[in-house]
SESE-422908 format. One line per field, with one value per residue (C-alpha): y negated, x, z; residue number from 1. Coordinates in steps of 0.001 Angstrom, whole numbers, plus 524288, in hexadecimal, padded with zeros to 5 digits. Each point is the difference from the previous one (the first is absolute). Last residue first. Example, Ala and Ser with C-alpha at 12.3 -4.5 7.8 and 13.67 -1.06 7.14 Angstrom:
2
py <- c(80424;80D70)
px <- c(83566;7FAA6)
pz <- c(81BE4;80294)
pos <- c(2;1)
***
This chain:
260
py <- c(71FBC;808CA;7F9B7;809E2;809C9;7FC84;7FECE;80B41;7FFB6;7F3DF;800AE;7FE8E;80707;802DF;80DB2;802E6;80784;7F745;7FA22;80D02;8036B;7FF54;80E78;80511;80D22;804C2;80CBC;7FC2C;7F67A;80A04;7FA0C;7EED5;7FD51;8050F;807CF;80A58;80789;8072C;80EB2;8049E;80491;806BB;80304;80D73;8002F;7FFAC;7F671;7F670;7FFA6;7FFAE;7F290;7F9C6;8032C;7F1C2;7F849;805DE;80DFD;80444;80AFC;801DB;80A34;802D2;80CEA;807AB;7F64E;7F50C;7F389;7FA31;8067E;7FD89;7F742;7F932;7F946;7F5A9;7F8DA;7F890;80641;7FCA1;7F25E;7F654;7F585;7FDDC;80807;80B3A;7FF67;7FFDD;80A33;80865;80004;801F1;80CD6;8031C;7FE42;80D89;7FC51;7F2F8;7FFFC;7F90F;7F841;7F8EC;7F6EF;7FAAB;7F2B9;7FC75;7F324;805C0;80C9E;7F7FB;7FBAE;80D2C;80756;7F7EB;7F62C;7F346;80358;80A92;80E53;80AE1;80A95;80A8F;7FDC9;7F5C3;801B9;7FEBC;7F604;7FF06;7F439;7FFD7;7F348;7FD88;806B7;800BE;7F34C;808AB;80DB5;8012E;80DCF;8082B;80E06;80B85;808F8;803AE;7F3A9;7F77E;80959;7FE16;7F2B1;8007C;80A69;7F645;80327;7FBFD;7F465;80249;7F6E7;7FD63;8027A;7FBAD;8043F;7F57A;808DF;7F458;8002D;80D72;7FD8F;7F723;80703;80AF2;7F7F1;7F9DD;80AB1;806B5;80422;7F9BD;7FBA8;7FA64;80CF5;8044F;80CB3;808EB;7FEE0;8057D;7F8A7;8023D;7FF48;7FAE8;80414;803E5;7F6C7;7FF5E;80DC1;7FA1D;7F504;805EC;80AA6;7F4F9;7F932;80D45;80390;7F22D;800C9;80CDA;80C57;80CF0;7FAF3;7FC6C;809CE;802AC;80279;7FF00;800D7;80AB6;80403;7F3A8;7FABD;800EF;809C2;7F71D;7FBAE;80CE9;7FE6D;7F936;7F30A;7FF36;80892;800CF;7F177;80231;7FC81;800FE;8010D;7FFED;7F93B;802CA;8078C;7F886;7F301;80492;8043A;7F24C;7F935;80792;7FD8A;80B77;80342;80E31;80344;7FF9C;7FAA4;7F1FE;7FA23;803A9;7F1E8;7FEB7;7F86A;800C6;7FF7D;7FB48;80666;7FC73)
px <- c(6AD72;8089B;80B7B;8047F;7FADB;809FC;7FABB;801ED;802DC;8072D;806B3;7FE5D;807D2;7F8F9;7FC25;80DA7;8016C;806ED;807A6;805CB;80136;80DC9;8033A;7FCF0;8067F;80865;7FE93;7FB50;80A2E;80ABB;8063F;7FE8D;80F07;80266;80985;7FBC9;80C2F;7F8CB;805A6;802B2;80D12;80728;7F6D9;80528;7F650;809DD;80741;7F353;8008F;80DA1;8006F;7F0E6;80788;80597;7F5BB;7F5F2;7F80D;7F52B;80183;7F5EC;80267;7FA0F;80026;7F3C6;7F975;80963;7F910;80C77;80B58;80911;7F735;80AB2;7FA57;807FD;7FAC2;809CB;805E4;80D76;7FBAB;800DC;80B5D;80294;80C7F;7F9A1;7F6B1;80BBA;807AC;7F453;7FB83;80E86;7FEFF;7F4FA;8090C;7FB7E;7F076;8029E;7F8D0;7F59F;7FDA5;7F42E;802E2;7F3C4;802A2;80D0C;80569;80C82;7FED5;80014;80FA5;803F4;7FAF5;807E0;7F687;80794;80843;7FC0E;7FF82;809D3;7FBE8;80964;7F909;7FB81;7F485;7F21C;7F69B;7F174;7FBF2;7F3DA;7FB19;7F467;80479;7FCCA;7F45C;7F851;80586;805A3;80679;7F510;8017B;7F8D3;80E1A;7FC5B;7F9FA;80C62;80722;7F657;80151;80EA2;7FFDB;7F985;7F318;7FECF;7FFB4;7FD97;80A2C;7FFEA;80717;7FFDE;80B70;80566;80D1B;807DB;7F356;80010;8108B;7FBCA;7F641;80883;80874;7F5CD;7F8D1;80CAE;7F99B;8024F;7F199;7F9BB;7FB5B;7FA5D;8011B;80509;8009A;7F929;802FC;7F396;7FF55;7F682;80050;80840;809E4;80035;80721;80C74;7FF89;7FE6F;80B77;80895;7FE08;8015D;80CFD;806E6;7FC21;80650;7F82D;80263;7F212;7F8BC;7F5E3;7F8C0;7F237;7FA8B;7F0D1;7FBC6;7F52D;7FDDC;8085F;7F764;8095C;80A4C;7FFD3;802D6;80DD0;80322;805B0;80D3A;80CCB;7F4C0;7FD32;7F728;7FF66;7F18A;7FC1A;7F27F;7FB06;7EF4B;80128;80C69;7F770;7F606;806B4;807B9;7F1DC;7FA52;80C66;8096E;7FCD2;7FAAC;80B32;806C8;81042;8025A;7F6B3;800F0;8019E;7FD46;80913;7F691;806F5;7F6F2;800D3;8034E)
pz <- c(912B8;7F90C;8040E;8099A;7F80F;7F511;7F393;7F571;7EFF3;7FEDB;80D4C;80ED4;80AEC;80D6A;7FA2D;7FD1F;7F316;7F781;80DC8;800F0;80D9B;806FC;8056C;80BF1;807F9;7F44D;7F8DA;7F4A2;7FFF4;7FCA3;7F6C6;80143;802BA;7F384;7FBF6;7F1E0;7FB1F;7F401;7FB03;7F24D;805A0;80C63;80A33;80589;80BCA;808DE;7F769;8006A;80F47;80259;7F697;806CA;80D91;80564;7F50E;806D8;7FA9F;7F699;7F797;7F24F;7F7A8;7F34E;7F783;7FF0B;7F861;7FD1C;804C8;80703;7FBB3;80C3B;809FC;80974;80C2C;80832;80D5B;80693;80B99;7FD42;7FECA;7F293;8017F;7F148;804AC;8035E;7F465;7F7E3;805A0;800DF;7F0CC;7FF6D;805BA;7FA48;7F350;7F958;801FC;7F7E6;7F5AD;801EF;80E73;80466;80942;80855;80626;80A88;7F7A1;801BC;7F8D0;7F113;80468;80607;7F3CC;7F5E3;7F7D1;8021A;7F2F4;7F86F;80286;7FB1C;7F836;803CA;80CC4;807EA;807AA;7FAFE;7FF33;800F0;80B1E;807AD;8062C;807CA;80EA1;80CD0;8012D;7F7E5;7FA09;7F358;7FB7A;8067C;803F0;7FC92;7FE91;7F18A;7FCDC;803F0;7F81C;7F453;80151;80018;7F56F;7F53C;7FA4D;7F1DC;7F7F7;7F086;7F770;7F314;7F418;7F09E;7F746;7F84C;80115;8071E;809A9;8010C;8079D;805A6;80762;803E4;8054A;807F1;8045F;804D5;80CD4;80DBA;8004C;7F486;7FA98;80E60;805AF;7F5F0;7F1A3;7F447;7F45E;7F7B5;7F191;7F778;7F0FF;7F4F8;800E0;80EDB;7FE07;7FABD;808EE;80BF4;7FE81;7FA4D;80C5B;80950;7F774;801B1;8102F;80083;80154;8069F;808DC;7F69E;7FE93;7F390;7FBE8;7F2E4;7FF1B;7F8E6;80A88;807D7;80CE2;80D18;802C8;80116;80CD1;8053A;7F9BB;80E51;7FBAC;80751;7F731;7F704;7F9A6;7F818;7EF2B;7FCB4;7F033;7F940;80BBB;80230;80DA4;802E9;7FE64;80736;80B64;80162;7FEB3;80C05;8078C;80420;80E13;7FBBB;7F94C;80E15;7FEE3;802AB;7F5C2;7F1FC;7FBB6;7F309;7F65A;7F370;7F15A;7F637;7F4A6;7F139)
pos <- c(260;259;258;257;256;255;254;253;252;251;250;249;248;247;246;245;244;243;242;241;240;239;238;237;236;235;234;233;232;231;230;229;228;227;226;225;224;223;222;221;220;219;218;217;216;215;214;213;212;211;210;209;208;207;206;205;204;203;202;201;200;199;198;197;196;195;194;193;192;191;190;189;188;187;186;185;184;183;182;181;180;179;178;177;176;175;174;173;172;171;170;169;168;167;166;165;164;163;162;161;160;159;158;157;156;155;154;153;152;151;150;149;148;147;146;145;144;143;142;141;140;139;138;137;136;135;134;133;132;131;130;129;128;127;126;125;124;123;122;121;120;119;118;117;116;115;114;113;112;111;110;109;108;107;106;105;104;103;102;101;100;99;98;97;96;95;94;93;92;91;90;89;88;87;86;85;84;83;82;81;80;79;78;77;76;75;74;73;72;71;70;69;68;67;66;65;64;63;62;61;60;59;58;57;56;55;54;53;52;51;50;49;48;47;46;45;44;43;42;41;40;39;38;37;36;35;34;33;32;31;30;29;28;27;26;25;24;23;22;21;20;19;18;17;16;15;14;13;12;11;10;9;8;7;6;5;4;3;2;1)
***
């Protein structure tokens, strides 16, 4: 019996799939993608004879038995995108290896906030603007739980980052709205972040960021970053990290000022 690997294809680029994830698809005997948001490129690493199958026409029941079946004659990779612990059915499909006495573990991968925040070259912590960024996602067919609504999470004014959600921008601006955030609040939108060929990045305010994205035709795969610290790059000053401030001491570096 196999070991079944949940790697983390990253948000869309082969190339940002982790050294370990490659080599365990380059040695798996069986990889089950998901297709309808892994780009199939991600597969080629796979080895002649190895059995490949996407998962997107599947149901939960049929991906398990899937896993199991082929974890029987060796390791298997689950392929999935982004992150395995992030808004994926990790768990699920977890329980449902451990009722087989199939072993599993988990291989992190590049999630498409960070990727987003890559794309546009902007920071998602910034000193004395922000320290806090929160993942969520609006309210859906899944619902959220209590305490953990958009509106609620928006009020302590840090970096949002926002899955899911590009089809309730409109709530995304409800919410902020009435967290108190300002029209002009900085908003950027990355839609297949990483994709060769494909991404698209539009910056606007909370007032525009909806016109914006439907200009472009933004309608899924897309990250919803606000954060009061976008567009710092651009700013006149910025606080100084304290790691890097010549004035600051620590374990590796004394201050000049106390160098005497």
């Amino acid at each position: 019996m196999g070991t079944v690997w949940f790697v983390g294809a990253g948000p869309g680029d082969p190339d940002l799939l982790t050294v370990k994830g490659r080599r365990l698809i380059e040695s798996a005997g069986a990889i089950l993608y998901a297709g309808s948001l892994v780009d199939q490129a991600a597969t080629l690493y796979a080895s002649e004879g190895c059995a490949v199958r996407d998962s997107k026409d599947m149901t939960l029941e049929e991906i398990s038995a899937w896993l199991i079946a082929h974890a029987a004659h060796g390791d298997v990779v689950r392929l999935q995108t982004g992150d395995p612990g992030l808004y994926g059915a990790l768990v699920e499909m977890g329980r449902a290896l451990d009722a087989a006495g199939v072993e599993w573990s988990v291989v992190p991968g590049v999630s498409s906030a960070m990727a987003s925040a890559a794309a546009a070259c902007e920071t998602l912590t910034l000193p004395e603007v922000t320290q806090t960024v929160i993942l969520t996602r609006v309210a859906g067919r899944t619902p959220m739980p209590p305490g953990e609504d958009l509106e609620a999470l928006a009020s302590h004014h840090c970096t949002l980052c926002i899955y899911l959600s590009i089809t309730l921008l409109h709530e995304v601006q409800r919410a902020l709205r009435a967290a108190g955030w300002a029209e002009d609040a900085p908003i950027v939108v990355v839609q297949k972040a990483s994709w060769p060929g494909e991404e698209k990045i539009v910056r606007g305010t909370l007032a525009d960021i909806k016109r914006r994205c439907q200009d472009e035709k933004i309608g899924s795969q897309a990250m919803i970053i606000a954060s009061p610290a976008i567009g710092a790059r651009h700013w006149e000053t910025v606080a100084r990290s304290k790691l890097y401030d010549p004035e600051f001491s620590h374990r590796f570096r004394r201050a000049k000022k106390d160098a005497a």
